[in-house]
C-alpha positions in Angstrom: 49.6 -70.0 57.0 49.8 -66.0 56.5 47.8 -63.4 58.5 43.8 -63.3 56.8 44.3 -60.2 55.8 47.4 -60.3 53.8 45.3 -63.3 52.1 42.4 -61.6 51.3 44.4 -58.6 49.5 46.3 -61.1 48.0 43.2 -62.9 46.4 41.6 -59.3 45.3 45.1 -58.6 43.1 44.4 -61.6 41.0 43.1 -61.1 37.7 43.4 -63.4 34.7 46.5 -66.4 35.1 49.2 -67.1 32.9 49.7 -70.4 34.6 47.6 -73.5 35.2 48.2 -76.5 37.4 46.7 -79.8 37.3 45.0 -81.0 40.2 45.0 -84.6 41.6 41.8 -84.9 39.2 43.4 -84.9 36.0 40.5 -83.1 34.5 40.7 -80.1 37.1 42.9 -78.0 36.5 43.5 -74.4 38.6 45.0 -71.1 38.3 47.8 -69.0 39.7 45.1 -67.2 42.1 43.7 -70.8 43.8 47.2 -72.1 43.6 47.6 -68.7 45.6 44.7 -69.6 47.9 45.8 -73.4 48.5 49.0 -72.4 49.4 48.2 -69.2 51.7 45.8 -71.5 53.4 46.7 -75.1 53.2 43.2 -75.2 51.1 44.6 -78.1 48.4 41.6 -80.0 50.0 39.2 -77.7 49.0 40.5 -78.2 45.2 40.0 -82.0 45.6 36.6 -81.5 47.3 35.2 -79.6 44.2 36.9 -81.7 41.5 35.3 -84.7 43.4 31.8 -83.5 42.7 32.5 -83.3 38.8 30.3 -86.5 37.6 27.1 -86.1 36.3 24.6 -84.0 36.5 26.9 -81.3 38.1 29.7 -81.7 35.3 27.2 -81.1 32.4 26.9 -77.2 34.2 29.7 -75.8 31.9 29.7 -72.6 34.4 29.9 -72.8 37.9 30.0 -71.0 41.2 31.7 -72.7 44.0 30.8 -71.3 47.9 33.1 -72.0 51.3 31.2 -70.6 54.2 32.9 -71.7 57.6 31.5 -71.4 60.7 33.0 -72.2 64.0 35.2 -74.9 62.1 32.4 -75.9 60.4 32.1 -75.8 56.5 29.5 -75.9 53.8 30.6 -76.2 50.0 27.7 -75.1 47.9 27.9 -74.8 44.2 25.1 -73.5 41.8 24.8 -73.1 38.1 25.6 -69.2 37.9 21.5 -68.4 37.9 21.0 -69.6 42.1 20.1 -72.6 40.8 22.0 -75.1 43.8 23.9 -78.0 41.6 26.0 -79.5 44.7 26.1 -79.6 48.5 29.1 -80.9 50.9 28.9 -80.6 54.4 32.2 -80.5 56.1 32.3 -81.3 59.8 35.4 -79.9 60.7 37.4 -77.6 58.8 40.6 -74.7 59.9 40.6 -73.0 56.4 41.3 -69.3 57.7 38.9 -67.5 55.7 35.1 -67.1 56.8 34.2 -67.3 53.1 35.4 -67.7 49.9 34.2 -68.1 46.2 35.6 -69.6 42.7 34.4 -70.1 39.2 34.7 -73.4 38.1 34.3 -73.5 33.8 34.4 -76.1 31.0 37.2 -75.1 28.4 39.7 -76.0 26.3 43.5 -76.5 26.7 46.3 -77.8 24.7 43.6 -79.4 22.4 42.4 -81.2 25.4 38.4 -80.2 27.3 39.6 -79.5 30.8 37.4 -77.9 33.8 39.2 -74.9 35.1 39.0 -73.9 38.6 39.9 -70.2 39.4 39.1 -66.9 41.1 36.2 -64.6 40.4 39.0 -61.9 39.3 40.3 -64.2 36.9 37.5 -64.9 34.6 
């Protein structure tokens, strides 16, 4: 794992991706800034724990906002639609991601002909 601060510079310097992964949910897929983040902070998890909340009604919000607060090794995933309004909840009883915070944009799009829901950095959209 690097030092946090190197991280969180790291993150800032994203903008826009020129590559996309696909996650273990084939529908998910991610960009070179949270393929950045997973790997800076052994976060894959954190992809899997938003892909997992994509079933209805949350996957009918074509824009999202995903939230990590942590908190003495304690974690809360809170997504909302873009306007406040709260779409999805995850309580996460014991978590060593590095960061105190962090945020991604999760959005319904297209790719290779194909409707995919791409999971990326704030700087990237």
């Amino acid at each position: 794992m690097k030092n946090i601060r190197t991280i969180k510079a790291n993150l800032a310097q994203f903008c826009g991706s020129t590559n996309y992964y696909r996650s273990s949910f084939r529908h998910v897929v991610y960009t070179d800034g949270v393929k950045y983040l997973a790997d800076a902070a052994g976060a894959y998890w954190l992809i899997d724990a938003i892909a997992s909340h994509q079933r209805q009604p949350v996957s009918r919000e074509a824009f999202q906002v995903w939230r990590l607060t942590v908190t003495d090794q304690h974690g809360l995933l809170v997504a909302d639609d873009g306007n406040g309004r709260q779409i999805a909840r995850q309580e996460i009883d014991y978590t060593d991601f590095c960061l105190d915070e962090v945020k991604l944009y999760l959005v319904t799009g297209g790719m290779d002909g194909e409707l995919v829901q791409i999971l990326m950095l704030p700087g990237e959209y």
